[in-house]
C-alpha positions in Angstrom: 90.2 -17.6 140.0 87.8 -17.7 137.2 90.9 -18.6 134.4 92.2 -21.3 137.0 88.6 -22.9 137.6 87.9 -23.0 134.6 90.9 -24.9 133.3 90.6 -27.4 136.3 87.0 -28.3 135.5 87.8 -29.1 131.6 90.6 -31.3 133.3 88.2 -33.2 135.7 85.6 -33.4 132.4 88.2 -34.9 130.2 89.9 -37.2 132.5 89.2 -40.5 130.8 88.5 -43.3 133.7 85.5 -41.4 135.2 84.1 -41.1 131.6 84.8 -44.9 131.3 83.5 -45.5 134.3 80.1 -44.3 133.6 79.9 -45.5 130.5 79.9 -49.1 131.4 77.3 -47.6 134.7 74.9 -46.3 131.9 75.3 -49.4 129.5 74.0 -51.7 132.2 70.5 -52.9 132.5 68.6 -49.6 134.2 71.5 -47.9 132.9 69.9 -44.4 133.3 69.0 -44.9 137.2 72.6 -45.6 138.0 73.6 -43.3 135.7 71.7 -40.5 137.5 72.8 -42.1 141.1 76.5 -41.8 139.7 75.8 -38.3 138.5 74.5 -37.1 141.7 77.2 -38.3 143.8 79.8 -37.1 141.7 77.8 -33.4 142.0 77.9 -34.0 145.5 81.4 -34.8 146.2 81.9 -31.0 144.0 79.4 -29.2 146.0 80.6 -30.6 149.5 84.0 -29.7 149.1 83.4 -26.3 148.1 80.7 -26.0 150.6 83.4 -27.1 153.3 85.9 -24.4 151.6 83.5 -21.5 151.7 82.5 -22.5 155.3 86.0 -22.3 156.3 86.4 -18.9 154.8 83.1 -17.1 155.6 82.6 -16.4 152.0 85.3 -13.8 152.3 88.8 -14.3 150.2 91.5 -14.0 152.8 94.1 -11.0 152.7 97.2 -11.2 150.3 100.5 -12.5 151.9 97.8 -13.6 154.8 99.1 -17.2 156.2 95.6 -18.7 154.9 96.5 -17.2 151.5 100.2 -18.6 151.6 98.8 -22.0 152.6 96.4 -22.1 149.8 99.0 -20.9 147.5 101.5 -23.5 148.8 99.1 -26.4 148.6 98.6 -25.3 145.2 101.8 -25.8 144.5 102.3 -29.1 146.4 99.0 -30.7 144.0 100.7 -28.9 141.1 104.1 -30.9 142.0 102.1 -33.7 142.5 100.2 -34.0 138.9 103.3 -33.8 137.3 105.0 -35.9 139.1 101.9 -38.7 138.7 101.9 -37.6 134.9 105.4 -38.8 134.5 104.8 -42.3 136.8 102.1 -42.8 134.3 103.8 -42.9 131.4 106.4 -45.0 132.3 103.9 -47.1 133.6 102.1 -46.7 130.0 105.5 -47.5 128.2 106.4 -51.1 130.3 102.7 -52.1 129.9 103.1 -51.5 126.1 106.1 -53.9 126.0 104.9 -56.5 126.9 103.6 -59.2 124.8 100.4 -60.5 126.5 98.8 -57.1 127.3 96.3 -57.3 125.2 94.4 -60.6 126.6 94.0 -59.7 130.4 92.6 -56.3 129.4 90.0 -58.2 127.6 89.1 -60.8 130.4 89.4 -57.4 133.0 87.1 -55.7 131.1 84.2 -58.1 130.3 84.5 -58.8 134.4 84.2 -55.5 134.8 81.3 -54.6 132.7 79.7 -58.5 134.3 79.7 -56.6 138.1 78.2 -53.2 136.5 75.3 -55.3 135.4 74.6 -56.6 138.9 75.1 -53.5 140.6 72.9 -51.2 142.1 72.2 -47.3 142.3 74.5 -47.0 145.7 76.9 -48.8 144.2 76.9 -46.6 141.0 77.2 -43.7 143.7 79.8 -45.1 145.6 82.4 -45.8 142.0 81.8 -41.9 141.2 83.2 -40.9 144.6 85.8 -43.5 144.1 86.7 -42.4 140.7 86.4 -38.6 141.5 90.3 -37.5 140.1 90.7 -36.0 144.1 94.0 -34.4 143.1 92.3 -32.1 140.6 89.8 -31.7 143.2 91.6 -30.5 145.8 93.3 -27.9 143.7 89.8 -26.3 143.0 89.5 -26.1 146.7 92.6 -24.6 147.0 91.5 -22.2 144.2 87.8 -21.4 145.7 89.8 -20.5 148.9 89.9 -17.1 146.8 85.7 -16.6 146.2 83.9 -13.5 147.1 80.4 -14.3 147.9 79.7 -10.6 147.7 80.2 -10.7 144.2 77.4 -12.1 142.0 80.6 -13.1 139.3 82.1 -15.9 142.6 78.6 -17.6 142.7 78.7 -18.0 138.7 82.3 -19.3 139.0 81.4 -22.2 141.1 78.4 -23.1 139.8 80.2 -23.5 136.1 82.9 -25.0 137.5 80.6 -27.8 138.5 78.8 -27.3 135.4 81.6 -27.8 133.6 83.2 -31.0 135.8 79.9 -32.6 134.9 79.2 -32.0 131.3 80.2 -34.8 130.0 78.6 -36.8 132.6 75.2 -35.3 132.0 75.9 -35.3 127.9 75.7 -39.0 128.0 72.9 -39.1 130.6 71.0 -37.5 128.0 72.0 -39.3 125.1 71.0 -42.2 126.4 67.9 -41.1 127.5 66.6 -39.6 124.1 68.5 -42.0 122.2 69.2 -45.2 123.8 70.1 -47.3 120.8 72.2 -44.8 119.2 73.9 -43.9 122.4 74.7 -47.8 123.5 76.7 -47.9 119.7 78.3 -44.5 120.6 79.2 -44.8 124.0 80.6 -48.6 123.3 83.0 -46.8 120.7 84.3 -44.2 122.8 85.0 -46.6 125.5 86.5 -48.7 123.2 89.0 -45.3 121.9 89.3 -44.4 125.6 90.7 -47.5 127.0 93.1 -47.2 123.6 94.1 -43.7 124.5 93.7 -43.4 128.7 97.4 -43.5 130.0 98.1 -40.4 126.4 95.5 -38.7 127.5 96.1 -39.1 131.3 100.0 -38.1 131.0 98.6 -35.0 128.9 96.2 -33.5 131.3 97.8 -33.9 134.3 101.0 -32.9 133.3 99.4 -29.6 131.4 97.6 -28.9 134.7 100.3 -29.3 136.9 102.3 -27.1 135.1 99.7 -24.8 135.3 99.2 -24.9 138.9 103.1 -25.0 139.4 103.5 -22.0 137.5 100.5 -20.0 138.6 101.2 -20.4 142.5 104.8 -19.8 142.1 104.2 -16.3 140.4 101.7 -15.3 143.1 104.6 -16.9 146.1 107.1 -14.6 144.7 105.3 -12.1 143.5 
C-alpha cells in the first residue's frame, strides 16, 4: 500500500494543469490568500475521500479474496485501464493540435483571458478550480488503494498523511515561495508556466500512462494471484 501510494501521490504532484492552475491563482492580486484557499480545498478534497474510505472500512483492511477486496482490486484495474486509455486519447489529441498552423495564436488570447478572470476572482473561487482541477482519476485509485489501511498500525496513519503530504508539495512549495520571496517567485513561477503549457500534453501522456500501467499490472497480479 505504501509503494502504491506513494507513486500515486508523485503522479497527482506532477500532473501539470493543477500546477498551472495555481500558478496563475498565486500570481493574481492577493495571490497568497487564494493561493491558500486553493490549497485548502485541494487538502480537503484528499482528506474527504480518504475519510469516506476509512469510514466505509472501519479502519480495518478487508480479508483477501473477500468481495470488498476483489472490488477494490477490480476498480483498480478499471482506473488503471482508464489512465492509459486517456494517456493515448491525449496524445493524439497532442499530435492533431500540433499540426495545425494557427495553434499558437488562440493559446495566447486563451491564456491572457484566463489569467484576466484569475485577477477578478475570489478565495471561493480559487477553492472551487482546485476541486475542479483535482486529477479525480488518480484520486480514486488512492481510494481504492487506502481500501487496504490498518488503523491499528502506527505505519497506515504515516502512509496517508504523506500521501497527502506528498499530493500537495508542490502546491505548498510555491505558497511559500511566494510568500518569502514574492518578486523572485512571480519571475519563477511565470517561467514554469510558460515550460508547462510547452510540455503539458508530454508530460500528461507520460504520467498517466506510467501509472496506469502501474495500476494495471499491480491489481492484475493480486486478481490472479
Amino acid at each position: 500500500m505504501i509503494l502504491d501510494l506513494f507513486l500515486i501521490g508523485a503522479a497527482i504532484a506532477l500532473y501539470p494543469l493543477p500546477v498551472m492552475a495555481f500558478v496563475l491563482v498565486v500570481s493574481a492580486p492577493r495571490g497568497v490568500y487564494k493561493g491558500l484557499a486553493f490549497i485548502i480545498a485541494w487538502l480537503a478534497c484528499l482528506v474527504a475521500v480518504i475519510g469516506m474510505v476509512l469510514l466505509f472500512t472501519d479502519g480495518q483492511p478487508p480479508a483477501p479474496r473477500s468481495p470488498p477486496s476483489v472490488a477494490a482490486l477490480a476498480a483498480t484495474l478499471v482506473i488503471g485501464v482508464g489512465l492509459i486509455v486517456y494517456s493515448e486519447h491525449r496524445r493524439r489529441r497532442s499530435r492533431r493540435a500540433a499540426s495545425a498552423s494557427d495553434e499558437d495564436r488562440p493559446r495566447s488570447a486563451g491564456g491572457r483571458s484566463l489569467t484576466s478572470r484569475m485577477d477578478q476572482a475570489t478565495g471561493w473561487s480559487a477553492a472551487g478550480l482546485a476541486v475542479l482541477l483535482q486529477p479525480w482519476g488518480m484520486v480514486s485509485a488512492a481510494a481504492a488503494t487506502v481500501v487496504k489501511a490498518d488503523l491499528s498500525h502506527v505505519e497506515s496513519f504515516l502512509a496517508l498523511l504523506g500521501f497527502c503530504v506528498l499530493a500537495t508539495a508542490g502546491l505548498l512549495a510555491m505558497e511559500l515561495y511566494m510568500v518569502f520571496a514574492p518578486e523572485k517567485a512571480q519571475l519563477s513561477l511565470t517561467r514554469l508556466r510558460a515550460w508547462l503549457e510547452r510540455h503539458k500534453d508530454p508530460a500528461i501522456v507520460l504520467i498517466c500512462l506510467v501509472l496506469g500501467l502501474w495500476l494495471v499490472g499491480r491489481s492484475l497480479y493480486q486478481l490472479t494471484g
